[in-house]
KOLDO-420103 format. One line per 2 residues: their letters; for each residue x, z, y of N, C-alpha, C, O. Coordinates in steps of 0.05 Angstrom, whole numbers, plus 5000, padded with zeros to 4 digits. Each point is the difference from the previous one (the first is absolute). Example, Ala and Ser with C-alpha at 12.3 -4.5 7.8 and 13.67 -1.06 7.14 Angstrom:
2
AS> 5264:5156:4886:4982:5000:5024:5018:5000:5024:5021:5013:5000 | 4972:4973:5021:5016:5001:5024:4985:5014:5022:5010:5004:5022
***
This chain:
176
XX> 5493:5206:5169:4987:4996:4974:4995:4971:4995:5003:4981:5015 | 4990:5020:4966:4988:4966:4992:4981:4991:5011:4998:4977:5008
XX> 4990:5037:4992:4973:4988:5024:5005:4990:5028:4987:4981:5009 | 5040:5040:5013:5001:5000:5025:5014:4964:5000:5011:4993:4980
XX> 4988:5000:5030:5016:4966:4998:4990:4979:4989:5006:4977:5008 | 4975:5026:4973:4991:4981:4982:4986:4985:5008:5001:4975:4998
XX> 4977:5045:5015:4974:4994:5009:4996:5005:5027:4997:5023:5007 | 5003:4963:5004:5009:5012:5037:4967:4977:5010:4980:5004:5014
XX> 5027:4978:4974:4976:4982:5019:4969:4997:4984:4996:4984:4983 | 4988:5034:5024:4976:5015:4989:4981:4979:5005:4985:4996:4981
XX> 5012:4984:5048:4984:4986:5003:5005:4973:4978:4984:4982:4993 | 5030:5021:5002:5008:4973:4976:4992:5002:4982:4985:4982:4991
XX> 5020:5041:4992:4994:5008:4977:4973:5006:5001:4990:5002:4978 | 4996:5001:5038:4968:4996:4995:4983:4981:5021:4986:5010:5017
XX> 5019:4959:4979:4994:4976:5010:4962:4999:5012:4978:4996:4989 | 5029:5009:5027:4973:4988:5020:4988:4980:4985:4978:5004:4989
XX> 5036:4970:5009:4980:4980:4991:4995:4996:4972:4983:4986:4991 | 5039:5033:4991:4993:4990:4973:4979:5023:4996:4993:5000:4976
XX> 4996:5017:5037:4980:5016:5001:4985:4988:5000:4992:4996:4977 | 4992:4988:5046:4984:4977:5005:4992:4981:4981:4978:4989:5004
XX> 5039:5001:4967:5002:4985:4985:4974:5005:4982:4989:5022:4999 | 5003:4961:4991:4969:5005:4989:5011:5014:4976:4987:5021:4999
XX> 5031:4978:4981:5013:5011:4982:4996:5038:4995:4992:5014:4983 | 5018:4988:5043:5005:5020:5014:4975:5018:4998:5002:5022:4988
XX> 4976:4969:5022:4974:5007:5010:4990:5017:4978:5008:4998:4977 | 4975:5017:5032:4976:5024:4979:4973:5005:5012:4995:5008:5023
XX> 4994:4989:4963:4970:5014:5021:4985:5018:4987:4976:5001:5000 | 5043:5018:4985:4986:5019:4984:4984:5003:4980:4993:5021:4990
XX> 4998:4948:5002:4980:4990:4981:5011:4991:4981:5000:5017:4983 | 5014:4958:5009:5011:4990:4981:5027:4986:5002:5006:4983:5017
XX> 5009:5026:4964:5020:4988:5000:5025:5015:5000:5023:4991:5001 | 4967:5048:4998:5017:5021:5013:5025:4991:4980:5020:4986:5007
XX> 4974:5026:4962:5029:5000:4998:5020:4980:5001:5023:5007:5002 | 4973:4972:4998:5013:4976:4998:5024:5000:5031:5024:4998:5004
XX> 4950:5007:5011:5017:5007:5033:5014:5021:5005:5017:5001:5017 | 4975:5026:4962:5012:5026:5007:5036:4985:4978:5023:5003:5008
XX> 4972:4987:4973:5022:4988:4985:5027:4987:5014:5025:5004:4998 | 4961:4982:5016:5010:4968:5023:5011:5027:5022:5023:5008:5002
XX> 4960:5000:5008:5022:5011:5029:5009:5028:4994:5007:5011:5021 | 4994:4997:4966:5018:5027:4979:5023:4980:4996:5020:5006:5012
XX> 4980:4981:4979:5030:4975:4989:5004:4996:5024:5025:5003:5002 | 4967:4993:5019:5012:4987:5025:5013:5021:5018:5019:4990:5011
XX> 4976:5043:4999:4997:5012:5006:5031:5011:4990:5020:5007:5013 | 4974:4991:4958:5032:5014:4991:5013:4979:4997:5023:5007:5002
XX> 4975:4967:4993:5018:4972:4999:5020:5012:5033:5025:5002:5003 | 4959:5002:5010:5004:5000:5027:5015:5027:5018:5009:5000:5023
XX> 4990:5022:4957:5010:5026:5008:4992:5018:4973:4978:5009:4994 | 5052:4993:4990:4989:5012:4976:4992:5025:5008:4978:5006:4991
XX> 5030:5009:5022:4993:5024:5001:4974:5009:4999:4994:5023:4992 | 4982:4954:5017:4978:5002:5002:4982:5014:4976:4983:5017:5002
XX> 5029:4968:4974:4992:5004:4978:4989:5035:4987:4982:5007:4985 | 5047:5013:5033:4991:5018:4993:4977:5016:5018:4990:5020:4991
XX> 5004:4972:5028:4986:5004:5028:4972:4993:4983:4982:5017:5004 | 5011:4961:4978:4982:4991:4991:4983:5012:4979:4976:5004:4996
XX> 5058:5002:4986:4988:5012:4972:4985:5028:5012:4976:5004:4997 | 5041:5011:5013:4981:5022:5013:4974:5002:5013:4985:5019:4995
XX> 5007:4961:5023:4977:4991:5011:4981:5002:4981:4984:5019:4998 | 5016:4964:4989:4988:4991:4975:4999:5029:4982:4980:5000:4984
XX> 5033:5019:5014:5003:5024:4970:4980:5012:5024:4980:5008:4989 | 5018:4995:5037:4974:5015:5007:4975:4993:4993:4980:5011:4990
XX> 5023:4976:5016:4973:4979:4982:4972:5012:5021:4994:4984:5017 | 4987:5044:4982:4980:5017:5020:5014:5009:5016:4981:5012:5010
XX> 5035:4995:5001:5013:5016:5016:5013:4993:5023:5025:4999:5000 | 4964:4997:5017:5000:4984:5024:5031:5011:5014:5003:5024:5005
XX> 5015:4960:4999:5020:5005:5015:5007:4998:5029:4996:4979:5010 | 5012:5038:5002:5003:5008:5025:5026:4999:5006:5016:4993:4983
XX> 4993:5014:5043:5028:5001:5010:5020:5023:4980:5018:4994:4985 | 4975:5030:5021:5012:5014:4987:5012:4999:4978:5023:5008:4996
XX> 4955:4978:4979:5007:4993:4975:5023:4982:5000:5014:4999:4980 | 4991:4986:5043:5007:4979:4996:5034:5005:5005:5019:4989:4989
XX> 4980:5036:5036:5026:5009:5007:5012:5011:4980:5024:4994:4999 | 4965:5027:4978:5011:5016:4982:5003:4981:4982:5020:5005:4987
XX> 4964:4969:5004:5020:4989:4984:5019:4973:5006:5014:4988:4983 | 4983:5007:5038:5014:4977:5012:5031:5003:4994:5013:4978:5000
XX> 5006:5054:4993:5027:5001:4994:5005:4987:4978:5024:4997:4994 | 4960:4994:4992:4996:4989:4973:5012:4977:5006:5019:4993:4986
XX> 4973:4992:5033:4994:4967:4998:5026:4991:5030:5013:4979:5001 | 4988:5040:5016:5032:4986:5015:5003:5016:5021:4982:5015:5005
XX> 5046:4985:5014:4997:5010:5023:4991:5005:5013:4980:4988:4997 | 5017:5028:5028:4988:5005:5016:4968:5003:5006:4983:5013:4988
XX> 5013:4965:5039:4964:4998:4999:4995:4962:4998:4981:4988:5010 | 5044:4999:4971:4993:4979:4999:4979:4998:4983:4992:4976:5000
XX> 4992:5042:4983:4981:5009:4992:4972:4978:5020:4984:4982:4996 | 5024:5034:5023:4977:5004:5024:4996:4967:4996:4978:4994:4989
XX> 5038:4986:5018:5010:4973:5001:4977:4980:4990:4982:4985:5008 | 5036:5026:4963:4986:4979:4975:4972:5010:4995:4982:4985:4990
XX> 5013:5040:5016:4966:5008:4988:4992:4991:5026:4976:5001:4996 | 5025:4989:5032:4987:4995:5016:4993:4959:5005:4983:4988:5012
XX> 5051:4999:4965:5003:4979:5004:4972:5000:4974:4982:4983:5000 | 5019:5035:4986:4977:4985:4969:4976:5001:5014:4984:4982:4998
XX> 5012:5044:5022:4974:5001:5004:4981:4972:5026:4978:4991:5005 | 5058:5005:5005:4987:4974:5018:4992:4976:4987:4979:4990:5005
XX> 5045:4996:4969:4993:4991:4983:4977:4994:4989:4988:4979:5002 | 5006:5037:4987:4967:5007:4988:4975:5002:5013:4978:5004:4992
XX> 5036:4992:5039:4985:4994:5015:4986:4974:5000:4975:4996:4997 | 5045:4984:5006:4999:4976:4998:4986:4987:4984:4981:4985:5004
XX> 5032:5025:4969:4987:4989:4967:4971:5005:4999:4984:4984:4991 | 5011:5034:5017:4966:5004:4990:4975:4988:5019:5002:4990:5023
XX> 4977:5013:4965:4974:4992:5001:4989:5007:4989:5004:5006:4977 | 4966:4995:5043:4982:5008:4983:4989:5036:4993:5005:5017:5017
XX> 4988:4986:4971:4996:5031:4983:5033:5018:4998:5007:5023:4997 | 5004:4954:5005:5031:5010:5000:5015:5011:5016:5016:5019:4998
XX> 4972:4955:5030:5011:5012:5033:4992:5034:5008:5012:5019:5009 | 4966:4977:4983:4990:5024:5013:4997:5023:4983:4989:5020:5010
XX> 5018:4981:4972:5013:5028:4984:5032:4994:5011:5008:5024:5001 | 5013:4961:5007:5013:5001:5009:5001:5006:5029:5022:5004:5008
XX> 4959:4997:5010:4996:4997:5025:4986:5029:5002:4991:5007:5022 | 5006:5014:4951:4999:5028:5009:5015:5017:4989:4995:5023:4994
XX> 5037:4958:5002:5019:5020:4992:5016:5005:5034:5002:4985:5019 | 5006:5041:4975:5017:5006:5032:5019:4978:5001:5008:4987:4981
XX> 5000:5009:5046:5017:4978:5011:5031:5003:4990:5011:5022:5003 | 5004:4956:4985:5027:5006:4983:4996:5015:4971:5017:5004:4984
XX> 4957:5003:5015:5001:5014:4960:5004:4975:4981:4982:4994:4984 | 5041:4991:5017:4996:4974:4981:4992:5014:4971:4982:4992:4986
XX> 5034:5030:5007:4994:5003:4968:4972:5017:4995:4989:4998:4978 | 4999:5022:5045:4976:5004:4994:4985:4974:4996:4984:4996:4981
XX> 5024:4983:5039:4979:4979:5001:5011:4977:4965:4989:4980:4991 | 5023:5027:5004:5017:4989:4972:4982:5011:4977:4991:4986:4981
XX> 5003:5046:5021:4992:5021:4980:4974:4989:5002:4990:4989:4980 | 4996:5011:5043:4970:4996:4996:4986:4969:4992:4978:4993:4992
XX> 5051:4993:5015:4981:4970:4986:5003:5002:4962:4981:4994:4985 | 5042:5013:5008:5000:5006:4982:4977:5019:4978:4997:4992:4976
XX> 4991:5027:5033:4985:4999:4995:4969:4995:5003:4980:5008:4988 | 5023:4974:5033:4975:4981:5001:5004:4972:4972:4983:4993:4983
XX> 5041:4998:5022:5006:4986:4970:4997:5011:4978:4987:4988:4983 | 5023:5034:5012:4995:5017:4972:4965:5005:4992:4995:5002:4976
XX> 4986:5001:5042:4971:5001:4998:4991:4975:4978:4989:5001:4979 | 5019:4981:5032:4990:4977:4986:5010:4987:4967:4995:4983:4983
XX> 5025:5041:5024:5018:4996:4968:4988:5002:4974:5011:4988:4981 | 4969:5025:5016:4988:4997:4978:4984:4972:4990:5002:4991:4977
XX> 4985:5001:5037:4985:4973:5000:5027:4978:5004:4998:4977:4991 | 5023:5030:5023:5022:4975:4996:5008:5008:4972:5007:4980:4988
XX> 4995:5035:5001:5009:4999:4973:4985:4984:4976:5010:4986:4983 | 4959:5022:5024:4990:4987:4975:4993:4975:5002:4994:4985:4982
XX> 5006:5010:5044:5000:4960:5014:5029:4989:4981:4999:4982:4984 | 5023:5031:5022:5014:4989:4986:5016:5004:4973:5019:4987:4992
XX> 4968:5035:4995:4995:5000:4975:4983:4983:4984:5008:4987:4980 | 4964:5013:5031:4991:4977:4985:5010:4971:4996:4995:4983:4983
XX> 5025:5016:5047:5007:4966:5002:5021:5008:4977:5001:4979:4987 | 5013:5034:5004:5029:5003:4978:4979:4998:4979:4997:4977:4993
XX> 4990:5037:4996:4979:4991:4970:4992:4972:4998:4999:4989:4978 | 4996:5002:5041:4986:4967:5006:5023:4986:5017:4994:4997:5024
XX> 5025:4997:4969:5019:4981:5003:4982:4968:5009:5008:4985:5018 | 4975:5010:4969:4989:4971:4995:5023:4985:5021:5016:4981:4995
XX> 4977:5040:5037:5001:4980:5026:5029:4997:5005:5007:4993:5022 | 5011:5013:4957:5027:4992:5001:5016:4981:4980:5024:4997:4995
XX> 4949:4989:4996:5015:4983:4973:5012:4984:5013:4997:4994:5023 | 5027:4994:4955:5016:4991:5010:4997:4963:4986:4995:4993:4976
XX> 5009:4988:5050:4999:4978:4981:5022:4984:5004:5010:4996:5023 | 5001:4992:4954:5033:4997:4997:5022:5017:5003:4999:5016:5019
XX> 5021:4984:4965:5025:5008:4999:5013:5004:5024:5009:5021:5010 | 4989:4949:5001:5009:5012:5032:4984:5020:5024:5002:5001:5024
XX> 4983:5011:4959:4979:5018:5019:5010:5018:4992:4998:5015:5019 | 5017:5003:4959:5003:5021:4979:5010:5022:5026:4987:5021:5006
XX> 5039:4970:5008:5008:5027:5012:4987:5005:5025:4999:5022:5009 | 4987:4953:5005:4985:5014:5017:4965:5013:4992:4984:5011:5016
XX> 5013:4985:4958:4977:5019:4991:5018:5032:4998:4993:5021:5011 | 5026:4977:4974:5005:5021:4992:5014:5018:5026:5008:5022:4996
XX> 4992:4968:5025:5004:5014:5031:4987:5008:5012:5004:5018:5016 | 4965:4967:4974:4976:5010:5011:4989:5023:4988:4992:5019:5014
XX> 5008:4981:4958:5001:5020:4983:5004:5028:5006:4984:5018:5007 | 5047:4980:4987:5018:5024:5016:4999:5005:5031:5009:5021:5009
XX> 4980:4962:5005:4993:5020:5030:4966:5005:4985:4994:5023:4995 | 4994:4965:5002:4970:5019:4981:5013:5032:4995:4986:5020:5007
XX> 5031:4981:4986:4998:5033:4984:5019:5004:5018:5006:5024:4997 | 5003:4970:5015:5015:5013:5027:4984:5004:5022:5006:5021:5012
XX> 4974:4967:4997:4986:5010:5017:4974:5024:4981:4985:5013:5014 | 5014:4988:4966:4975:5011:4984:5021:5022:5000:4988:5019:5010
XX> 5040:4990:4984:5011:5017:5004:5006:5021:5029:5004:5024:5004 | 4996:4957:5012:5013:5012:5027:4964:5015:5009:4998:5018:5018
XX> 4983:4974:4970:4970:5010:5002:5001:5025:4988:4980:5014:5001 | 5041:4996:4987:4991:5019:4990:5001:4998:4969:5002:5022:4988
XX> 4995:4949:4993:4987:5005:4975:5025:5007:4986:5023:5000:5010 | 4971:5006:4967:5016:5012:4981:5023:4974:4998:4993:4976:5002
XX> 5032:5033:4995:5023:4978:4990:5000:4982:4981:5004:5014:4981 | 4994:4965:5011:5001:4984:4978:5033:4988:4994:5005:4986:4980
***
């Protein structure tokens, strides 16, 4: 299949040290989606298949995932029990990356559940989503702190702008 060949070296595709990278890092307090954004892109940059391993994680949203779940739908996402692999490479991963309030809701998911431990930070990020919304809704009504001065400032206001409602979007808020 497309999967068997592609992806053979598992420890690569999920880097020890760029885990370590402050980038990388979460501590369950601030900063979730931006980081759930950043290593979701890196994760499937890195092994698309992940993506659908993810979207699912995530559609449980309360519903704590276990092995079993994971076997009945793992035919979905590739051969065999390379399954086993990559949900054990995320969960070491995410080992790495976190801190804080973060480690240790990660540090009481079972050993190798990367996407339970995926599902539950996620919604430790989603908690806070309401108040990230209207933090940055009010900054889109009150622009002030993005005026722009000179011509040659124009496209980097207007970049700042557009990640404004890109991050006010990826929060959750309505589309603009």
């Amino acid at each position: 299949g497309q999967w068997q060949g592609q992806y053979q070296n598992f420890q690569k595709l999920f880097d020890s040290e760029l885990a370590q990278s402050p980038e990388y890092k979460y501590d369950g307090v601030s900063g979730g989606d931006e980081w759930r954004h950043n290593l979701r892109g890196y994760f499937i940059s890195q092994c698309p298949i992940v993506a659908n391993m993810l979207n699912w994680a995530e559609s449980l949203e309360y519903n704590e995932i276990n092995h079993a779940m994971i076997v009945e739908e793992s035919a979905n996402w590739m051969i065999d029990t390379q399954w086993q692999t990559v949900c054990t490479q995320i969960w070491g991963f995410l080992g790495l990356c976190l801190k804080g309030d973060a480690k240790t809701l990660h540090q009481g998911i079972t050993e190798g559940n990367g996407l339970e431990s995926w599902r539950a930070l996620n919604r430790v990020i989603d908690q806070g989503r309401p108040q990230r919304q209207e933090v940055l809704r009010q900054q889109l009504k009150r622009t002030g702190h993005l005026r722009i001065k000179g011509l040659e400032n124009v496209p980097m206001g207007v970049t700042k702008f557009e990640n404004l409602v890109r991050e006010y979007e990826m929060a959750g808020g309505a589309h603009m």
